[in-house]
N, C-alpha and C positions, 0 to 999 in steps of 0.2 A: 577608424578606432575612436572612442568615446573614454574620455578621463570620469573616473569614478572617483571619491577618495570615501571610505568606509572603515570607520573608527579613527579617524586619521592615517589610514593610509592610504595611499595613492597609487591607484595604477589605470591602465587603459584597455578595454574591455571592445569585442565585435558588439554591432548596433544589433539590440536586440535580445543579447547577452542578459539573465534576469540577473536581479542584486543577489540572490542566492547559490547562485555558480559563481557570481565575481567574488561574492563574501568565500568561497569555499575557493578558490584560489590564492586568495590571501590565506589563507588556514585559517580564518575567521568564523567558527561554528554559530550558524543559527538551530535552534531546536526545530525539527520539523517532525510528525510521523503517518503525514499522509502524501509526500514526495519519493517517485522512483524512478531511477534514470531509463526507466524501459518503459515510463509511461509520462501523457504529456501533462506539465503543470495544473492540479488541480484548487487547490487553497480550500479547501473540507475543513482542516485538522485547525490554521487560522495561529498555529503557535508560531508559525515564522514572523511574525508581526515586526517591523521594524520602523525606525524613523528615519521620512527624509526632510532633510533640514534645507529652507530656499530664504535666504534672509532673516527676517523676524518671522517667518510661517513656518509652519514643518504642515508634516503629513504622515500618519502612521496607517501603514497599509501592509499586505504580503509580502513578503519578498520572494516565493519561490513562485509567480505566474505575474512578477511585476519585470516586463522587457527593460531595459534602458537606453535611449533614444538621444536623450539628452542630457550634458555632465552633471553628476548628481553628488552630493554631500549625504551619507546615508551614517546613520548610530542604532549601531543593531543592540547594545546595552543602556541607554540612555533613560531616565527618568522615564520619562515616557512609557518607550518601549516595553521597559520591563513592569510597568504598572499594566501594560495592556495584556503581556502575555500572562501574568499573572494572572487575570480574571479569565483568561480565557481557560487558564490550567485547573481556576479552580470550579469553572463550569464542565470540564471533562471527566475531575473527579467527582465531583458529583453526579453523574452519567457512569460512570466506569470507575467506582475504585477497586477492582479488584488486579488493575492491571501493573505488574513490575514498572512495566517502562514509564508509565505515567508518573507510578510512585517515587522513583529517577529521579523526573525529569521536575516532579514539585520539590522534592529537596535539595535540586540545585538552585531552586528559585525560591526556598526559604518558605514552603508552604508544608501543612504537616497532615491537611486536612480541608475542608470544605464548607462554606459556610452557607451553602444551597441545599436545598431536599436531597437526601442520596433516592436515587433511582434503583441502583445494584445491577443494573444491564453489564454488559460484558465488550459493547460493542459502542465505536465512538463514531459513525459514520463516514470513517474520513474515504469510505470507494475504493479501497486499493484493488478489494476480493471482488469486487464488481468489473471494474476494468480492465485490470490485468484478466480475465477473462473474455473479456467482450476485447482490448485490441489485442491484444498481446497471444491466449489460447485461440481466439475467434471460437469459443463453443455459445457464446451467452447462455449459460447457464443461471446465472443468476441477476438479479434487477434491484432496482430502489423501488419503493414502493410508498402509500400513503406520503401526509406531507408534515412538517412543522415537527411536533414531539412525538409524533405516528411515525416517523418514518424510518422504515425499517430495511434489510437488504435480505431479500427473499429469491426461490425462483418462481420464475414466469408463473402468476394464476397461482400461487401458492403449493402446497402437495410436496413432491418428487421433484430434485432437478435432474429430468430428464437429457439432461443435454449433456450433465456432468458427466467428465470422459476421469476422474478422481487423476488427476495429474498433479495434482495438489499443489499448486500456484498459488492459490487463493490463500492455502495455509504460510506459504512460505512470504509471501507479504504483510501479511496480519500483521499491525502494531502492538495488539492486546493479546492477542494468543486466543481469538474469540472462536477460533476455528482447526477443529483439530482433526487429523485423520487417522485411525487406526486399522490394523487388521484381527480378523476373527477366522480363522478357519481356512476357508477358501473365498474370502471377501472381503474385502477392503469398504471401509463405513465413514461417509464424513456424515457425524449425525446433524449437523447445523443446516445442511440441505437433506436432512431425510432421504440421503442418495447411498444406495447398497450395490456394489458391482461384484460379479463375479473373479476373481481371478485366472488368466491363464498362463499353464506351465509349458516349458520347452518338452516337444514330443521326443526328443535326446536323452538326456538329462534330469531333467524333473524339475530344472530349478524355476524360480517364478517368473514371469516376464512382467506382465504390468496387466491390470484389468482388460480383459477383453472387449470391452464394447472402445478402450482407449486403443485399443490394438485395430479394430476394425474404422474407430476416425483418423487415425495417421493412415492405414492401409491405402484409404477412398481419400482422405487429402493428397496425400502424396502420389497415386497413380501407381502403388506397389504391388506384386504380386500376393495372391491372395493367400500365398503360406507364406509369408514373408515371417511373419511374427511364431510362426509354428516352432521355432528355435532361437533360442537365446543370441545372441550376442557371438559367444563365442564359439557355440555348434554352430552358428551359420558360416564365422571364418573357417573353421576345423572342414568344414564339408565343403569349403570351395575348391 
């Protein structure tokens, strides 16, 4: 065990342990909105910013992909800190003001607005919708793409993401709401990957089960029978 102490308080943390699970132990909230406990630490989003303080030095860095190793003194509100997440808040709105949580998360930090070129994109690149599909779904449907102020989260080669099984993952992690998914008919549409899937219904019943082409990658992942998904949920119980 490893002594932390963070805002002045004090406790002892496993090695390893980032300042951002020890801060949220303490019920010490750091802003984050590119961290999710089903994916591994990536620091995109750069709001976690905090200070650690070693003598007369500090050092402001992430706290949500920052291990701790060794005892540390950390001030997740300190002069610093919060001058650094502030710039950072007010480079995302400027990329993104159209998004609630940003809008949040600047007026807890006393900002009303942006003092950088607005962009009006929708999307802040923090990867959630990228990864949470590549480890979490395993379809890789979707990728990063170009570099620097290019860079964008696309699928593969651009077009169709062919690989999207519309499980909508990608929507349910989005910080800005950059990604949405609806249905139309007999089709389920997430337009931000130009991905149209069929729907299929239980051959019992009639009610909806989930897109078909996501019914045939659970079927071939799982090793399931190939009418497995021919019935909902509950005609499958009912007919055992």
């Amino acid at each position: 065990m490893i002594a932390v102490t963070i805002n002045g308080k004090k406790s002892e943390v496993e090695r390893g342990t980032t300042i951002l699970k020890a801060a949220a132990a303490l019920n010490i909230k750091i802003p984050t909105l590119c961290n999710h406990e089903l994916l591994e630490p990536y620091g995109a989003c750069r709001l976690c910013l905090v200070e650690i303080v070693e003598g007369d030095r500090s050092t402001v860095t992430t706290s949500c992909n920052y291990p701790i190793t060794k005892p540390l003194v950390v001030e997740t509100e300190s002069k610093t800190a919060v001058k650094a997440r502030r710039m950072v808040l007010e480079m995302l709105l400027a990329r993104c003001n159209t998004s609630p949580e940003l809008d949040r998360l600047a007026a807890k930090h006393g900002l009303s607005g942006s003092r950088f070129e607005l962009r009006y994109d929708d999307c802040i690149l923090c990867g959630l919708c990228e990864r949470v599909c590549r480890e979490v779904v395993g379809a890789n449907a979707i990728t990063f793409a170009q570099r620097g102020a290019e860079r964008v989260v696309v699928p593969p080669f651009g077009g169709e993401a062919e690989q999207c099984i519309g499980c909508g993952a990608c929507v349910y992690v989005c910080p800005t709401g950059a990604i949405q998914i609806q249905e139309d008919g007999d089709q389920k549409i997430i337009d931000r990957w130009s991905r149209v899937l069929e729907l299929k219904y239980c051959k019992a019943c009639g009610v909806e089960v989930a897109p078909a082409f996501q019914c045939d990658y659970f079927q071939k992942k799982a090793d399931l029978p190939e009418d497995f998904f021919d019935l909902c949920r509950d005609c499958r119980v009912a007919s055992r």
